[in-house]
N, C-alpha and C positions, 0 to 999 in steps of 0.2 A: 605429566604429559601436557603439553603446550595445548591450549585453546584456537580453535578458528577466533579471528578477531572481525568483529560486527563493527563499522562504523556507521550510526546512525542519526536522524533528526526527527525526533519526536512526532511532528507533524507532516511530515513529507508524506506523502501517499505512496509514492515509491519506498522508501522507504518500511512503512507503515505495512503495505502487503507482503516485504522480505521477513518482517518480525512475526505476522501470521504463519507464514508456512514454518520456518523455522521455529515456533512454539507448539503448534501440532504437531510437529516431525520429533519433537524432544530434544533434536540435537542440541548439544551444550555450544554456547558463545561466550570469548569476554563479548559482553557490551559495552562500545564506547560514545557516550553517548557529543554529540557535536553543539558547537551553536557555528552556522553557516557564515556567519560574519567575522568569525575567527578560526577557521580551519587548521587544525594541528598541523604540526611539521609533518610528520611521523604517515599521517594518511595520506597527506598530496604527494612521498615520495613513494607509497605502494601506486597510489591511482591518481595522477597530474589530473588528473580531469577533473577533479572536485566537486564532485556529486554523489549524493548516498543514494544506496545503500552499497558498500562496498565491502567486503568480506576477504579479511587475507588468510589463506590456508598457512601451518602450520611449515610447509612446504616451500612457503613463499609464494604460491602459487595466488592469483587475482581474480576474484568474480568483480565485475563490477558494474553487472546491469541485473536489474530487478526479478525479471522475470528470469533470469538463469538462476538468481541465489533460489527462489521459489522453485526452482528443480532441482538442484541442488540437496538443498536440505530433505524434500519430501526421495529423492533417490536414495537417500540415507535409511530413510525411516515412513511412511504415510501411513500410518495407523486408521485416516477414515478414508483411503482411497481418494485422495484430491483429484490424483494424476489421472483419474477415470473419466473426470468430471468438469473437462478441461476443453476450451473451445479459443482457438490462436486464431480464427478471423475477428471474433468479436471483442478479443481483447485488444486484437489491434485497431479498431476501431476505437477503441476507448483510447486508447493509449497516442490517437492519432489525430483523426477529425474532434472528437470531445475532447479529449486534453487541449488542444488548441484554443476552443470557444473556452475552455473553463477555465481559462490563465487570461482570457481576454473579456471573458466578464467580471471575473475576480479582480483581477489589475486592470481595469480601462486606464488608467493615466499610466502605468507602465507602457504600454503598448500603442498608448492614444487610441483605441478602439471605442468601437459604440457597443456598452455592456448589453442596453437592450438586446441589439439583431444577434449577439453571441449567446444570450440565453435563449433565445427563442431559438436557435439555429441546433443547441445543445439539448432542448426540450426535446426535438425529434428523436434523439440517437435515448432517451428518458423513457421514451414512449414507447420505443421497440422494447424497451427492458422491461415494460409493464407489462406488453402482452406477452411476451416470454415468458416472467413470471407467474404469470394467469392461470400458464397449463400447470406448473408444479410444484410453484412456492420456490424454487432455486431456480439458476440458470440451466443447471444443465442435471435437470430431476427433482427429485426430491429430499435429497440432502447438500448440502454446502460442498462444495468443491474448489480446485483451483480457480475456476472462474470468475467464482463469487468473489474471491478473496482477493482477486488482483483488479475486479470492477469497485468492486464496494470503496476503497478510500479515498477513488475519485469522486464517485458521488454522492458520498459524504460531504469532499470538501464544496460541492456544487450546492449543494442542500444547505449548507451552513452559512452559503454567501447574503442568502434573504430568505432565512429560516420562513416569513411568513408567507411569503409566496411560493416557496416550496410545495409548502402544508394545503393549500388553498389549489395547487393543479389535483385534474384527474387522474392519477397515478396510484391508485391502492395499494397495488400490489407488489409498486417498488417502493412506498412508503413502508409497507408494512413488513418488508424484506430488511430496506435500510434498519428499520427500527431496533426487527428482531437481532441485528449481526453488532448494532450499537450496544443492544442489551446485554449481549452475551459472556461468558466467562472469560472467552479465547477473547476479545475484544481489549476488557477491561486488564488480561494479562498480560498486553506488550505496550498500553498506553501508563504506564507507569513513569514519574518523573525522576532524571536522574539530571545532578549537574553533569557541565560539561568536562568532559574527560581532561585532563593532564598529565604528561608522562608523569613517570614514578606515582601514581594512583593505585591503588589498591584495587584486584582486580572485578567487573561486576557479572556474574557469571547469569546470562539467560538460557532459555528460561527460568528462573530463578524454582532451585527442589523446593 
């Protein structure tokens, strides 16, 4: 029986939060993994649009926005109850005003931006997560949910930009959030390297039994 097929890029944070859900949900993917600079045939005629994470059902049917494939998989299967734990204004926040500052601090010459006023502008939307975190060590409770998992790879990738200034804000308790979901199993099992897919590949089945 034919596989959903996963087209992904390693480091994408979109991306990155479709491989969480679908590795907590169990559901099986080929994995195909991308390099963005060479986009297969095969994926821009399921999704012209050329952006991961894209998933083509079996059916021929198209997800091809992040947060559906993350409902998607967990409708399948949520073993730790993600779907309970799950907050759509604040992700769109993330996804909205902070995604904006965090592509315009990350790439100030992409964009000609001033990276300074976009981290400082991005620290705010930081700071709310901190005292969010405060009350119960996750966003939404006390165990990890969808929320976490579709915040967390942006602020990763925002953490990563000037690892030392990161470390050096007032932020505990989203430091010690980030840390803990950097440390973690489910983490370490969808950041796995794979070369870039090419038809007739032999197929790579995630999450891997």
């Amino acid at each position: 029986m034919a596989l959903p097929v996963l087209y992904s890029f390693r480091r994408c944070p979109y991306a990155m939060r479709a491989r969480l859900a679908i590795a907590v949900s169990g559901v099986a993917v080929e994995l195909r993994e991308i390099k963005l600079s060479a986009k297969p045939p095969a994926m821009l005629e399921a999704s012209p649009k050329g952006t991961v994470p894209v998933v083509v059902l079996p059916d021929g049917g198209v997800i091809e926005q992040s947060l559906e494939v993350m409902h998607w998989a967990l409708a399948q299967a949520d073993p730790e109850s993600w779907l309970e734990r799950n907050d759509a204004a604040l992700i769109n926040r993330n996804d909205g005003p902070f995604k904006h500052d965090l592509d315009r601090y990350k790439y100030p010459e992409r964009h000609g931006s001033d990276a300074t006023a976009h981290r400082e502008s991005g620290l705010g939307f930081l700071a709310d997560l901190d005292a969010r975190l405060a009350l119960h060590g996750q966003l939404c409770g006390s165990k990890r949910g969808l929320a976490d998992m579709a915040v967390m790879p942006f602020v990763r990738q925002f953490a990563a930009t000037d690892p030392v200034w990161f470390d050096s804000q007032p932020l505990p308790h989203l430091q010690r959030w980030l840390a803990g979901h950097l440390e973690s199993a489910l983490f370490a099992s969808v950041m796995g390297k794979f070369a870039p897919w090419r038809e007739g590949d032999p197929a790579v089945v995630f999450p891997a039994v």
